[in-house]
N, C-alpha and C positions, 0 to 999 in steps of 0.2 A: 884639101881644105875646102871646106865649105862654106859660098859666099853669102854677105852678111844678109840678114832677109830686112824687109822695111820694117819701122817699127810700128807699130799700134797706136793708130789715135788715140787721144784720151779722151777718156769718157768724163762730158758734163757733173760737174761737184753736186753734190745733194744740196738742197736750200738749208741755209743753217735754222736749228729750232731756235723759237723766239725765246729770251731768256724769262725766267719766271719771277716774278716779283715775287719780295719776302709776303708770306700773309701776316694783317694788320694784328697787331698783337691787342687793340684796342677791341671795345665791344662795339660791333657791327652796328647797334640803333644809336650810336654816338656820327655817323656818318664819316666823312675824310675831314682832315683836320686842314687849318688852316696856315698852319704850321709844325714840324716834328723835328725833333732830332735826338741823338743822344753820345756822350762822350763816358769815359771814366765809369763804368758800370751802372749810369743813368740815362733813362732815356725819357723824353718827353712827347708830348702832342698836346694840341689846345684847338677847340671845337669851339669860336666864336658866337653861331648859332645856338647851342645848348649854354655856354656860360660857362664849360668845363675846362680846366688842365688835369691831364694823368700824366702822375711823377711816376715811374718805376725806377727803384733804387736796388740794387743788388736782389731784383727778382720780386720786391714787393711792391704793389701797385697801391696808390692813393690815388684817390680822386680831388679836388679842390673846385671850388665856385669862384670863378674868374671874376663875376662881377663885372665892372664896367669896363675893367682891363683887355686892351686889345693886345695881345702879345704875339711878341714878334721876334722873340730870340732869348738867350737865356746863359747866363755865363756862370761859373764856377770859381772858386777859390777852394784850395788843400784845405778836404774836414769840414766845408763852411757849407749849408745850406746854400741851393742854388738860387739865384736871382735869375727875374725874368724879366727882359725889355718889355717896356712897354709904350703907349702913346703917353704916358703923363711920367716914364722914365723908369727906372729899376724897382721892382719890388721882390721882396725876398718871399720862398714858398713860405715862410713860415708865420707869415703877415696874412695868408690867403685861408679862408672856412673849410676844413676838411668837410669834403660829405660822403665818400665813401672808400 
């Protein structure tokens, strides 16, 4: 029988790749928002500097003119247009000036 030999150091792990952020699904001259999120096949962002929110709702994108609204989060009811927190308290998208 043949005795046992030593084993083999291990060899130093690779550095792990840095993960890759999703790209922005918004338009790039709109800059980073100041808030974003999305649930239930909707998703949002809102660009305080421009005056914008973009709704995307089941893949379609509306733009809305924020106006004086500083928002800040944005909740849901089954079927019901989304409301958006804001500094003067909930307003509903459907309150807000489409503009594109």
């Amino acid at each position: 029988m043949e005795p046992m030999k030593p084993m083999e150091p291990m060899k130093p792990m690779k550095p792990m790749e840095p993960m890759k952020g999703s790209e922005p699904w918004w338009p790039q001259e709109l800059g980073q928002p100041s808030t974003s999120g999305g649930q239930n096949g909707m998703r949002y962002a809102f660009f305080p500097d421009k005056q914008r929110l973009l709704v995307e709702t089941d893949g379609k994108l509306a733009t809305y003119d924020s106006g004086n609204h500083r928002i800040s989060g944005v909740s849901q009811s089954n079927g019901r247009a989304p409301s958006f927190t804001t500094q003067d308290g909930d307003v509903n998208v459907n309150d807000l000036k489409v503009v594109g």
